[in-house]
N, C-alpha and C positions, 0 to 999 in steps of 0.2 A: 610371369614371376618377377618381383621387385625384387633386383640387387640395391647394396651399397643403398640399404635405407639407413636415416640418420637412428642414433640413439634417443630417445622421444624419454624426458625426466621431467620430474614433479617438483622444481626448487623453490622451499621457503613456501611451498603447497600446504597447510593445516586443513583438512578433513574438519567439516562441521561437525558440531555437538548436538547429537539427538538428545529429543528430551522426552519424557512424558509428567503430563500435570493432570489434575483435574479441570471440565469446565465449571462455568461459573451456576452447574447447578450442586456441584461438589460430589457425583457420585458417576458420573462420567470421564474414562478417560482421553483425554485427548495428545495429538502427537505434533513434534516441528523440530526444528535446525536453531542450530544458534551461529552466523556467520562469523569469523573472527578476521581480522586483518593478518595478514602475513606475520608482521613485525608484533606480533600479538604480547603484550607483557603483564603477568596477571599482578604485577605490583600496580600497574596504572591504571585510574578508573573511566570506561567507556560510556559515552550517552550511548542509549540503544535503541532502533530504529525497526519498525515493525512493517516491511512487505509484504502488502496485503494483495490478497484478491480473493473475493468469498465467494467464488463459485456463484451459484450453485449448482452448475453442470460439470465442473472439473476441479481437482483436486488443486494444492499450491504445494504442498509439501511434496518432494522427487520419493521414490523410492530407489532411485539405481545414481551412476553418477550425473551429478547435476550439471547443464549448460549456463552458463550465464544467463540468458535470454532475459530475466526483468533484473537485470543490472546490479542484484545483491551483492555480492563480495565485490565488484566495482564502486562501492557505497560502504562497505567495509572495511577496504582499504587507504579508506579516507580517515579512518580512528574512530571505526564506531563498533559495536555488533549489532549486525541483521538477525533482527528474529525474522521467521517463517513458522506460521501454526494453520493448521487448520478445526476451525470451530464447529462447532457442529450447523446443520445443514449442504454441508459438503458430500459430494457422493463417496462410493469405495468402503460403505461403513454399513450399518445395519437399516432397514426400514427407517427406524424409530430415529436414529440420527440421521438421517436425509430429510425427513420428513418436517424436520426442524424449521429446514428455510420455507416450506410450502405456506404461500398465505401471510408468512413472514419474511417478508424482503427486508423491510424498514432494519432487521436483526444485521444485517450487512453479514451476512454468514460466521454468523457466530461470534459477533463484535464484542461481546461480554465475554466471552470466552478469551478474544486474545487479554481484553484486563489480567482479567482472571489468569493467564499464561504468565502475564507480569507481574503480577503479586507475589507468584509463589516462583520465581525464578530468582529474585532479584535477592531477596534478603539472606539465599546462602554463595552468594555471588558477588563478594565486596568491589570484583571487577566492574560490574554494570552498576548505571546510575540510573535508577527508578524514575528518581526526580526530574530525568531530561531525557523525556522518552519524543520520539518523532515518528512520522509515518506517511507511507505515500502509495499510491500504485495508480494504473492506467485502467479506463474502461470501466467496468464495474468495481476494479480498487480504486478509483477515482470516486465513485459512487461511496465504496467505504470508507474515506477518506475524507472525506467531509464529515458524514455521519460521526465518523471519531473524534472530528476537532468538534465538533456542536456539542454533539450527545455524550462526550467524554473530557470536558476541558481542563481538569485540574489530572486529567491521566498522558493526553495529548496537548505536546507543546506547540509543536513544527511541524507542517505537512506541507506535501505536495501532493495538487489532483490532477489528474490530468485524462482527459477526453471523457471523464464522467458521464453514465448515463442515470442522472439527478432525478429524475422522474420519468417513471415508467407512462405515465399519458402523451410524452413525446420522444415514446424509443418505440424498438421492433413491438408491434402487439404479438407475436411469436414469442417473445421475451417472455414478458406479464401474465401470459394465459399459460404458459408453461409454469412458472417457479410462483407466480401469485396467486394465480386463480380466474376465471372468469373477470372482465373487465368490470371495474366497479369505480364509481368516477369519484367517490371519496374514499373507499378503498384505496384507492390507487395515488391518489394524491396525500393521501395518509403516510407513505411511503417515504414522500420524499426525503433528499438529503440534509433539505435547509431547514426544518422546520423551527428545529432548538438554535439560531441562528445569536439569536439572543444571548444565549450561555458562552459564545465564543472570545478567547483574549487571547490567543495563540498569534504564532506566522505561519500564514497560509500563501501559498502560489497556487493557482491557481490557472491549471491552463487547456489551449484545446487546437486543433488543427480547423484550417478555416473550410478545407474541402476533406470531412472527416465522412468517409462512404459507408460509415458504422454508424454513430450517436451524432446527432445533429447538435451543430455546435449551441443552440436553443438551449440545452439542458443546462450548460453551463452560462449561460445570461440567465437564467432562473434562480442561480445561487447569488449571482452578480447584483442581481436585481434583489434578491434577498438581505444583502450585505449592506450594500448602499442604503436599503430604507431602514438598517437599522443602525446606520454609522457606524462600521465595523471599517479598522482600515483593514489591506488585503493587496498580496501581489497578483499580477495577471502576465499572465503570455498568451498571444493569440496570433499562432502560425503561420502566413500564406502559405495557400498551396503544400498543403501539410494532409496527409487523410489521418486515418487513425490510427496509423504506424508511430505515432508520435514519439512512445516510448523510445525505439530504436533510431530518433534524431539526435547527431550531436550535439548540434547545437542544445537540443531541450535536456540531451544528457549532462550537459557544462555545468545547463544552469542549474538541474536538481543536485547536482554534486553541490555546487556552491552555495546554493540556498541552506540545503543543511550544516556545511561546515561555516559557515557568518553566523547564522543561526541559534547552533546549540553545540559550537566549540567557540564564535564571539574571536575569529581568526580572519583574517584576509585573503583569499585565494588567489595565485596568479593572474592575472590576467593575460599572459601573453601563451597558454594554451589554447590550441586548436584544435579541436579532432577531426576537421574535416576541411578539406580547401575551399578558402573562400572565392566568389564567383567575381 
């Protein structure tokens, strides 16, 4: 039995804004959180930042209370709101919406959909700025996340990617034969992240762990390599001795904080914040 436990309070805690919208085929609906910063003021207008990750084996939107674990309201509470949606191909939903990502990976689980989320969010919401929207995630949101800045550039300003797995012909073949389909070597390369690399004017960072025991850091020199031959400029990070925990590094957490607020608040961040002791 615990005595003399302390009193455990919620200060300056605002509980997310569930939403529901339609996808972007307009007869579907779809579900997600709207993150708000503590100091939250609905006179002031927020760029808003889209944490992705499109499955297609697991959901991103929580049903119960939510952990921090991919850094949303730590990215919130920098003066932004975190969307969180899930698009269709995502599991937890019927056949017919799962089925979505099957054969369609290139969709980045339901990357039209998050638009689509933003379209119709924003215009009764004078707090959020449409206009300066960002987006980032790790792994396969790293994979969406390019996809978004390419195949969405006048929707996606700002992004971070990070340990990306860019093309399914140098990740798990577990991966691709599960959510793609039988291996298909233009199938498969049809997929990729970089293809509309062309369409890109955004800021991208761009980064990966050098000893990543998930997505071979290959994936992300294939975007590299895609940038460069089309004169895209583009930030990089590329971690020693980093696996594919990358997300939950300081240091990479510094820099994705700072990136978006230089970015798309055009402010200066401290520099003399640490989160971690240096060696």
């Amino acid at each position: 039995r615990r005595r003399n436990r302390p009193k455990i309070t919620l200060q300056n805690w605002g509980h997310p804004y569930t939403f529901r919208v339609m996808a972007a085929d307009g007869k579907t609906p779809i579900y997600g959180l709207l993150l708000k910063p503590s100091n939250f003021d609905p006179a002031k207008r927020y760029p808003l930042i889209d944490s992705i990750y499109p499955g297609p084996q697991v959901t991103r939107v929580p049903t119960r209370f939510m952990s921090d674990r991919y850094t949303a309201q730590s990215v919130a509470e920098l003066g932004f709101v975190v969307m969180i949606v899930d698009g269709r191909g995502t599991p937890l939903r019927s056949k017919e919406f799962r089925s979505f990502a099957y054969g369609n990976m290139g969709a980045a689980g339901g990357l039209e959909d998050h638009v689509a989320a933003i379209r119709q969010l924003t215009p009764s919401r004078p707090w959020l700025d449409g206009d300066n929207v960002g987006i980032y995630g790790t792994s396969g949101g790293g994979f969406a996340t390019v996809h978004a800045m390419f195949d969405y550039p006048d929707v996606f300003k700002v992004g971070v990617a990070s340990a990306g797995n860019h093309d399914q012909r140098a990740y798990l073949a577990i991966w691709g034969e599960n959510y793609q389909g039988p291996f298909d070597d233009k199938g498969y390369e049809a997929i990729a992240s970089y293809h509309n690399v062309r369409n890109f004017k955004g800021k991208l960072l761009i980064a990966h762990g050098d000893m990543d025991d998930n997505v071979h850091p290959a994936n992300t020199m294939r975007v590299v390599d895609r940038l460069i031959k089309n004169n895209k400029p583009f930030d990089m990070l590329i971690m020693p001795n980093v696996n594919h925990g990358i997300q939950g590094n300081p240091y990479f957490t510094k820099r994705l904080w700072d990136y978006f607020v230089v970015n798309m608040k055009n402010e200066r961040p401290p520099a003399d914040i640490v989160l971690a002791k240096s060696e």
